[in-house]
C-alpha positions as a LaTeX table, in Angstrom:
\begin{tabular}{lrrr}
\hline
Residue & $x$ (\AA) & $y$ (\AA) & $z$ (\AA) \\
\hline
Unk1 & 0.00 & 0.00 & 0.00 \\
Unk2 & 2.95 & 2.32 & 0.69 \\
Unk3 & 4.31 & 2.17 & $-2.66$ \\
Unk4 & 1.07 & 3.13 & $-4.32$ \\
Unk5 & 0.70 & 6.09 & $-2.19$ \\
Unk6 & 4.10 & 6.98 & $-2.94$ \\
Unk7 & 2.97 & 6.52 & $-6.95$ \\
Unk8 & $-0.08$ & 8.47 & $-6.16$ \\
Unk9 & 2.08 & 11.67 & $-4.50$ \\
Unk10 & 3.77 & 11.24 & $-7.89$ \\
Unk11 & 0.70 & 11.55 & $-9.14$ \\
Unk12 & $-0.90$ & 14.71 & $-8.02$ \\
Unk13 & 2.63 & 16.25 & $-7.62$ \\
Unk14 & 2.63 & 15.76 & $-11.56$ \\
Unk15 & $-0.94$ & 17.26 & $-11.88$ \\
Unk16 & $-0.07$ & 20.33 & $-10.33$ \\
Unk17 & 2.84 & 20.56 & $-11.78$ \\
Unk18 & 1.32 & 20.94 & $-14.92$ \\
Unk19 & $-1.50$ & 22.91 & $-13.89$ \\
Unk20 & 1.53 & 25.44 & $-13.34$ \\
Unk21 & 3.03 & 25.04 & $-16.83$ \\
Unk22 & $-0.53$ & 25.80 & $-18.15$ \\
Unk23 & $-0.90$ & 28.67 & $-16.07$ \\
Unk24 & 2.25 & 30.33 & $-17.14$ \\
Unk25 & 1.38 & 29.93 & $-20.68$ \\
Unk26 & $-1.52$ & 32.14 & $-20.05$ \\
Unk27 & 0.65 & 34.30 & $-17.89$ \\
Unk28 & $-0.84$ & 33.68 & $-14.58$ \\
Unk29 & 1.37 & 33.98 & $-11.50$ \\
Unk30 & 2.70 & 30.98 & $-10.23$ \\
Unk31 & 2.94 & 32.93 & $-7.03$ \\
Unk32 & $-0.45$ & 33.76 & $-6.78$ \\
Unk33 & $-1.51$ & 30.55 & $-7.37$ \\
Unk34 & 0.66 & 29.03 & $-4.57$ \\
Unk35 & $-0.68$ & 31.70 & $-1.85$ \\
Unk36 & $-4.36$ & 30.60 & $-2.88$ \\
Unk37 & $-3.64$ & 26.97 & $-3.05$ \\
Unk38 & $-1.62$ & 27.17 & 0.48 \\
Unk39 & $-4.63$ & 28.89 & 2.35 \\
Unk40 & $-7.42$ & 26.67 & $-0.07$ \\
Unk41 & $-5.76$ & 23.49 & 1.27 \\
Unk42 & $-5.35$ & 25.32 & 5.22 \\
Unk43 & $-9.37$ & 25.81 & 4.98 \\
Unk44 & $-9.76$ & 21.96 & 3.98 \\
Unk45 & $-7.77$ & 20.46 & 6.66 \\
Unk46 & $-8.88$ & 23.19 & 9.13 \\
Unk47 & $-12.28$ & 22.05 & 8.56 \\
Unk48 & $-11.78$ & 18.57 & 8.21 \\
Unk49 & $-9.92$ & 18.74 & 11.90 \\
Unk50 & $-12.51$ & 20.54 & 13.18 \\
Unk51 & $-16.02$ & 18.48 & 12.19 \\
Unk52 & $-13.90$ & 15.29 & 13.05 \\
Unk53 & $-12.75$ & 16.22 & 16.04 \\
Unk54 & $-9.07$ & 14.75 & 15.18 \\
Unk55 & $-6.85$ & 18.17 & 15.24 \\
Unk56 & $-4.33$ & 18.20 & 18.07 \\
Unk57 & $-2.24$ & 20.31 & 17.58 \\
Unk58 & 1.24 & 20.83 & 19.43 \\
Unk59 & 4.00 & 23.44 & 19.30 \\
Unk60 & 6.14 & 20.35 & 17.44 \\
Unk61 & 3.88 & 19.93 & 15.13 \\
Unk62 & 3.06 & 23.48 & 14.25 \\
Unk63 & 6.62 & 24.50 & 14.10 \\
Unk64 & 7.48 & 21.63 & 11.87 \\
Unk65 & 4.64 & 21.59 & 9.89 \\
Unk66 & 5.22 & 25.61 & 8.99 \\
Unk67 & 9.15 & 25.29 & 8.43 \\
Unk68 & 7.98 & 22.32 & 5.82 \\
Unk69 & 5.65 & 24.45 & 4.35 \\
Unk70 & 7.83 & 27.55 & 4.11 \\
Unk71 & 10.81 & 25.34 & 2.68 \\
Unk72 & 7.87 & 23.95 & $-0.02$ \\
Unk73 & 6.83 & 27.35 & $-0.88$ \\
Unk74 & 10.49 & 28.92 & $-0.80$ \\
Unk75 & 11.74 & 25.93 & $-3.73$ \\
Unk76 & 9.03 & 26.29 & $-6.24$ \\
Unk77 & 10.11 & 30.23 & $-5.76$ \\
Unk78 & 13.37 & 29.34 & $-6.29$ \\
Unk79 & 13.15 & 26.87 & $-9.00$ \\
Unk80 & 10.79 & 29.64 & $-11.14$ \\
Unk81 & 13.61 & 31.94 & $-10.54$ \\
Unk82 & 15.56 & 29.57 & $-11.80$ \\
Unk83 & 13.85 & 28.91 & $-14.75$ \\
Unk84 & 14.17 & 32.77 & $-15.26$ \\
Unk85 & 17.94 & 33.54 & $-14.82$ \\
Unk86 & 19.59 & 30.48 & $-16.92$ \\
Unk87 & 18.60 & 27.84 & $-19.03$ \\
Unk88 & 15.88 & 25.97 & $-19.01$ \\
Unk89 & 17.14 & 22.68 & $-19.72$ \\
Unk90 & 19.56 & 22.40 & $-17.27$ \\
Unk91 & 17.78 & 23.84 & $-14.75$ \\
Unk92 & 14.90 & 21.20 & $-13.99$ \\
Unk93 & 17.42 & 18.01 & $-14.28$ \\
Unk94 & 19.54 & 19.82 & $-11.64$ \\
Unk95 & 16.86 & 20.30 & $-9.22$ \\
Unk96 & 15.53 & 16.68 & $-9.41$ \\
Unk97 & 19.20 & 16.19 & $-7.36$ \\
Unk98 & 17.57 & 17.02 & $-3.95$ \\
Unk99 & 15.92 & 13.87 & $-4.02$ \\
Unk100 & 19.37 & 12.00 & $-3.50$ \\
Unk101 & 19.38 & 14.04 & $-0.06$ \\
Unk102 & 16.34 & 12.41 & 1.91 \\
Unk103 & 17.64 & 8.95 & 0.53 \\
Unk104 & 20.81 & 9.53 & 1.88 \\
Unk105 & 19.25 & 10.82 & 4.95 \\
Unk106 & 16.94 & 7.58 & 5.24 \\
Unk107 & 19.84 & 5.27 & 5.31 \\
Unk108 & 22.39 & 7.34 & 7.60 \\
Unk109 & 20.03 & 9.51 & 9.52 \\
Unk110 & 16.94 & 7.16 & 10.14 \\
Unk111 & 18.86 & 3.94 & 9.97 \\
Unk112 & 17.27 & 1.93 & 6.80 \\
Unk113 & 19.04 & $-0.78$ & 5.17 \\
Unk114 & 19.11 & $-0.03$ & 1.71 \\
Unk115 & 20.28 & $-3.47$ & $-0.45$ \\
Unk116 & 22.56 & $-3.09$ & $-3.25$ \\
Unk117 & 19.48 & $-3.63$ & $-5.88$ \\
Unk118 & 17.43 & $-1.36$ & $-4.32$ \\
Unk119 & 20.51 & 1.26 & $-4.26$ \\
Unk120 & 20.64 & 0.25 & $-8.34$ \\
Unk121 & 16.82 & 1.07 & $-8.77$ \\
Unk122 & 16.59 & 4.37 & $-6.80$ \\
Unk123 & 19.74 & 5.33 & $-9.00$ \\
Unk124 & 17.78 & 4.43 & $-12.06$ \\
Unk125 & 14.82 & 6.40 & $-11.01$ \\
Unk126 & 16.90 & 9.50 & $-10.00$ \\
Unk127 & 18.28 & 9.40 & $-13.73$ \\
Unk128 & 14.85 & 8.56 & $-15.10$ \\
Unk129 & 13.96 & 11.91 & $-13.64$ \\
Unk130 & 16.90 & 13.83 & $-14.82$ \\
Unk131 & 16.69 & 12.62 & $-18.59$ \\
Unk132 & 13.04 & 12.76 & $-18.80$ \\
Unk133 & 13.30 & 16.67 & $-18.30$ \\
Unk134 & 16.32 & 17.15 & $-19.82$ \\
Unk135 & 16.16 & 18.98 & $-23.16$ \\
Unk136 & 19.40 & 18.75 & $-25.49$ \\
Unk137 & 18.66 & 22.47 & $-27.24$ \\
Unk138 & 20.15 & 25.04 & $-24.86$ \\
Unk139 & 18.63 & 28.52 & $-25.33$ \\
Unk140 & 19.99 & 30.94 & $-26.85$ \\
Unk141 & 21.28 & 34.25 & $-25.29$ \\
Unk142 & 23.07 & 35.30 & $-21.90$ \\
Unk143 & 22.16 & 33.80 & $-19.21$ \\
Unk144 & 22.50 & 35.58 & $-15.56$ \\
Unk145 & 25.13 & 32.56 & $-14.39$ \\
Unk146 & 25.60 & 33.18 & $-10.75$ \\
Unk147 & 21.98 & 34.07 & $-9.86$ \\
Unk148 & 21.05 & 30.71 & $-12.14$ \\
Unk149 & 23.45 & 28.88 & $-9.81$ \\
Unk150 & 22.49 & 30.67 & $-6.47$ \\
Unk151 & 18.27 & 29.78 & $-7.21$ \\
Unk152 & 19.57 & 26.22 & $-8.33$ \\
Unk153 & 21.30 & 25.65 & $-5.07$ \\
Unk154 & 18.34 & 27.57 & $-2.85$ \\
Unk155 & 15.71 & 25.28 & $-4.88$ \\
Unk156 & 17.76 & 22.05 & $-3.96$ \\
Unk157 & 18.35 & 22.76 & $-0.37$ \\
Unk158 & 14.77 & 23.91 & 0.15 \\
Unk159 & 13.21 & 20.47 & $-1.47$ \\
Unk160 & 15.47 & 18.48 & 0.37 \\
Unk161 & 14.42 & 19.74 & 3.73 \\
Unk162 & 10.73 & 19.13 & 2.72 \\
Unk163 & 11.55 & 15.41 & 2.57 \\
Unk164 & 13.95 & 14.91 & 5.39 \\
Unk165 & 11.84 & 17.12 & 7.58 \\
Unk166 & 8.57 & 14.96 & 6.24 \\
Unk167 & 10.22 & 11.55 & 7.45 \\
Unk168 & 11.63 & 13.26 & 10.62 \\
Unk169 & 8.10 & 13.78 & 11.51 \\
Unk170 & 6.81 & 10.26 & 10.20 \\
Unk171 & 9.15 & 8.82 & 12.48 \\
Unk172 & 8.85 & 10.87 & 16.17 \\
Unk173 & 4.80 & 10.17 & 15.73 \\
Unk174 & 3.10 & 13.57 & 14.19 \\
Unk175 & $-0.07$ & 13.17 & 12.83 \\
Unk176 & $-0.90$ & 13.85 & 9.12 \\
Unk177 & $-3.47$ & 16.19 & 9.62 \\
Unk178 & $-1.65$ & 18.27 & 12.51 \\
Unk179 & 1.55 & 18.60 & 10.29 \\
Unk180 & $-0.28$ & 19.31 & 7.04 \\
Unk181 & $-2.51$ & 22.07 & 8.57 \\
Unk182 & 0.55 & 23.75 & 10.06 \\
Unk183 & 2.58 & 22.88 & 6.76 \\
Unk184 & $-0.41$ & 24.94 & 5.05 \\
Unk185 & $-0.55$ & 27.62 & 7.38 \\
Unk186 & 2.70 & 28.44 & 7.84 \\
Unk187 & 3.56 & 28.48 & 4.00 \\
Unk188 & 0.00 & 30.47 & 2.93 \\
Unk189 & 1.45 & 33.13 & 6.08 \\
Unk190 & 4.88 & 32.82 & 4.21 \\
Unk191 & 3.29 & 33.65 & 0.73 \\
Unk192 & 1.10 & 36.35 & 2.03 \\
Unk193 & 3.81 & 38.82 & 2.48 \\
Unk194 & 4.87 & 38.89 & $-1.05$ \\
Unk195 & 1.08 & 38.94 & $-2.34$ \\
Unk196 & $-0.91$ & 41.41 & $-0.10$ \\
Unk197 & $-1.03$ & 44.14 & $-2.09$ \\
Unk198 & $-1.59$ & 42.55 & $-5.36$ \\
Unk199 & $-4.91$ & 42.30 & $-6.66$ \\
Unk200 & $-6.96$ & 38.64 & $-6.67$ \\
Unk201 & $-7.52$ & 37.15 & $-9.67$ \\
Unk202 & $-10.71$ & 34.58 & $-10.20$ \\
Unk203 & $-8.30$ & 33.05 & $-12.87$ \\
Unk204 & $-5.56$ & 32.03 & $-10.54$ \\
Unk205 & $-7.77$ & 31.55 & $-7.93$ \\
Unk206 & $-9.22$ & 28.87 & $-9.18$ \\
Unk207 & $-6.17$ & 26.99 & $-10.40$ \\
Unk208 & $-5.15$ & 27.46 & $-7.13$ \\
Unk209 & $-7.57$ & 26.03 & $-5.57$ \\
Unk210 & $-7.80$ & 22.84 & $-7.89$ \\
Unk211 & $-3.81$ & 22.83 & $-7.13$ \\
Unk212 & $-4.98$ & 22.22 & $-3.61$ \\
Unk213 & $-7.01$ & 19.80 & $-3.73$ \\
Unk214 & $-4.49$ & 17.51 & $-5.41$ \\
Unk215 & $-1.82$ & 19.03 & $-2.90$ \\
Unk216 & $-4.25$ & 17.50 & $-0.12$ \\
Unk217 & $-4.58$ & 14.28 & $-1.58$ \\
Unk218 & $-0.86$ & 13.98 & $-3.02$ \\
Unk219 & 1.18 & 15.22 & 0.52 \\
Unk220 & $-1.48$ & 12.96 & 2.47 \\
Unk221 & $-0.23$ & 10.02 & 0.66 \\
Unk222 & 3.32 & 10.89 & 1.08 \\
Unk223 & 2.96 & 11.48 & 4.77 \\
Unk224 & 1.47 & 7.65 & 4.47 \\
Unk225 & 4.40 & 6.54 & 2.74 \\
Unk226 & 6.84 & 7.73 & 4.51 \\
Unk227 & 4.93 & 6.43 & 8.00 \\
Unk228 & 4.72 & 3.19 & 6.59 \\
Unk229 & 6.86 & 2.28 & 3.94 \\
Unk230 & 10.72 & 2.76 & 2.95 \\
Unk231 & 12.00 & 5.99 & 2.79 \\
Unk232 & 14.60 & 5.73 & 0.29 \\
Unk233 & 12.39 & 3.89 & $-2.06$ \\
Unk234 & 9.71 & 6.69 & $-1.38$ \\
Unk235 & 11.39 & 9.98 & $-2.32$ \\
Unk236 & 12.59 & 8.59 & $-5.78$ \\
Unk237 & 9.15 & 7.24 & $-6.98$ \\
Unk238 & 8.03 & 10.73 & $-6.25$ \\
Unk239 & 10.55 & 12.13 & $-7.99$ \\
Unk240 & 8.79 & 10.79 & $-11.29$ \\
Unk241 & 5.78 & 13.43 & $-11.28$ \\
Unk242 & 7.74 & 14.73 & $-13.88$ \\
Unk243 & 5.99 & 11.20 & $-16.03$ \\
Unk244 & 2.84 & 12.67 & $-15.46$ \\
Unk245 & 3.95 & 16.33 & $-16.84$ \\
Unk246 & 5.30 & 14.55 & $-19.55$ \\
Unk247 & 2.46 & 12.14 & $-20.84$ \\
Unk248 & $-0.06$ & 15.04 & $-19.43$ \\
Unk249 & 2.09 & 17.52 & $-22.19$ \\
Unk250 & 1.70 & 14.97 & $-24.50$ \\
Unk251 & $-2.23$ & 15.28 & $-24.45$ \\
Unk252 & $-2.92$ & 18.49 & $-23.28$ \\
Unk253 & $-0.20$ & 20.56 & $-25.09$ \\
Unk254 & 0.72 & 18.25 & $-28.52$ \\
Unk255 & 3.63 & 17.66 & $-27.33$ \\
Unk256 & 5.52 & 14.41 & $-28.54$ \\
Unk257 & 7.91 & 12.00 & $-26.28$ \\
Unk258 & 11.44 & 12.52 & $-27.74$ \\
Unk259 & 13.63 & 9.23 & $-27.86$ \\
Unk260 & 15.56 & 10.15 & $-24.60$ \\
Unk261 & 12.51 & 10.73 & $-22.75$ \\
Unk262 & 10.91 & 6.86 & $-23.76$ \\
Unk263 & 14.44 & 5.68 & $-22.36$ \\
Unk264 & 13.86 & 7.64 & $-19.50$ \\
Unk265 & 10.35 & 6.10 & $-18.78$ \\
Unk266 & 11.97 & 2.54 & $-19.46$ \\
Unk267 & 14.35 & 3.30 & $-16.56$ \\
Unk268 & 11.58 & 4.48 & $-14.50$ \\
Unk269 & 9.81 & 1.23 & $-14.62$ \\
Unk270 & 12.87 & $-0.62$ & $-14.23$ \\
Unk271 & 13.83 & 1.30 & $-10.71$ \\
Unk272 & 10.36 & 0.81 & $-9.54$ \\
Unk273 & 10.98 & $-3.25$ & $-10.52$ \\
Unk274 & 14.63 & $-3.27$ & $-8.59$ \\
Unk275 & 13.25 & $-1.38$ & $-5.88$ \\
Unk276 & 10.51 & $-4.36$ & $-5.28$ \\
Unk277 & 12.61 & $-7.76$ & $-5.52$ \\
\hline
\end{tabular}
């Protein structure tokens, strides 16, 4: 069950993730859209905590939960400027590195065993992940080199404490919906200070609140994953959102799967195979 939740994170990670390439081709602001999806998905498991009965909340949890959500909040920030400073295609394959960070984590940190095959199928699915986004035709033009490395390096730090800070929690007994209420909280209060004088838009309110409800879903089932199953199997399966954004391009944007990118998918599936003998 653990793996499929893991597949389903991958899964609504991948959603939203293209719900934000969509949104920037009709120049919304991924910013905006974060802020409203961060305080959309704090009003769901507010609620949800508070007709059930089942939020607890503790100064752990809150302060955890917020730090997660303001290191969540800080990398996609990062990563668009990023995507703004230097190229493109080297950009996104360099970011999918943080995932190597909560594996190594899992196995030194939190004390998993990690056999030599599974070590050869989370390798495969960290290069799955890299050559799937990777795209040979480097722009054109000058590119703002230090800033490009400095948003890079921000980016990878930033995800990487998301997952390490996610198991952290798994392991000293936090509850799903106390951490992801904080998480929300903490990263819509984060958000708000770069949006409050801006004026709301229905447009990106509304992707942002769709974003949410897959964020909901997607972080709930990570959360399980991590609780239940192995760590360092976990963080590279959901690494491969970018699948979705790819087959998702495919149909919604007429894009077509380059050769590397099928060999990428092929190494995918035979991670996710390793990973399970």
């Amino acid at each position: 069950m653990w793996l499929a939740a893991a597949v389903m994170t991958a899964v609504c990670f991948g959603i939203n993730n293209t719900l934000f390439k969509w949104s920037t081709r009709h120049s919304m602001s991924k910013q905006h859209i974060q802020f409203y999806f961060y305080m959309v998905a704090f009003g769901i498991m507010a609620l949800y905590g508070w007709m059930t009965k089942s939020l607890h909340p503790s100064a752990t949890s809150m302060m955890l939960g917020a730090l997660i959500g303001i290191c969540n909040a800080t990398g996609n920030m990062q990563m668009s400027g990023a995507f703004e400073k230097g190229p493109a295609s080297l950009t996104a394959p360099l970011v999918a590195v943080n995932a190597i960070f909560p594996v190594l984590a899992a196995g030194v940190v939190f004390g998993e065993h990690i056999p030599l095959l599974h070590w050869i199928g989370i390798l495969c699915m960290l290069c799955s992940a890299a050559i799937i986004q990777y795209t040979p035709k480097v722009e054109k033009g000058n590119h703002e080199y230090i800033p490009w490395l400095f948003h890079i390096a921000m980016a990878i730090i930033s995800f990487g404490i998301v997952g390490i800070l996610m198991k952290w929690c798994s392991v000293i007994g936090i509850g799903s919906l106390d951490l992801l209420t904080a998480m929300y909280g903490g990263g819509g209060l984060y958000l708000y200070w770069s949006c409050r004088k801006t004026i709301v838009h229905k447009r990106e309110f509304r992707v942002g609140a769709t974003v949410a409800f897959f964020s909901v879903i997607g972080f709930s089932c990570y959360f399980y994953a991590l609780t239940t199953g192995i760590a360092s199997i976990v963080f590279p399966v959901v690494s491969l959102n970018c699948l979705i954004v790819v087959f998702l391009g495919c149909y919604l944007f007429k894009e077509r799967l380059k050769a590397y990118q099928l060999i990428g998918i092929a190494t995918a599936l035979c991670g996710l195979i390793l990973t399970k003998l």
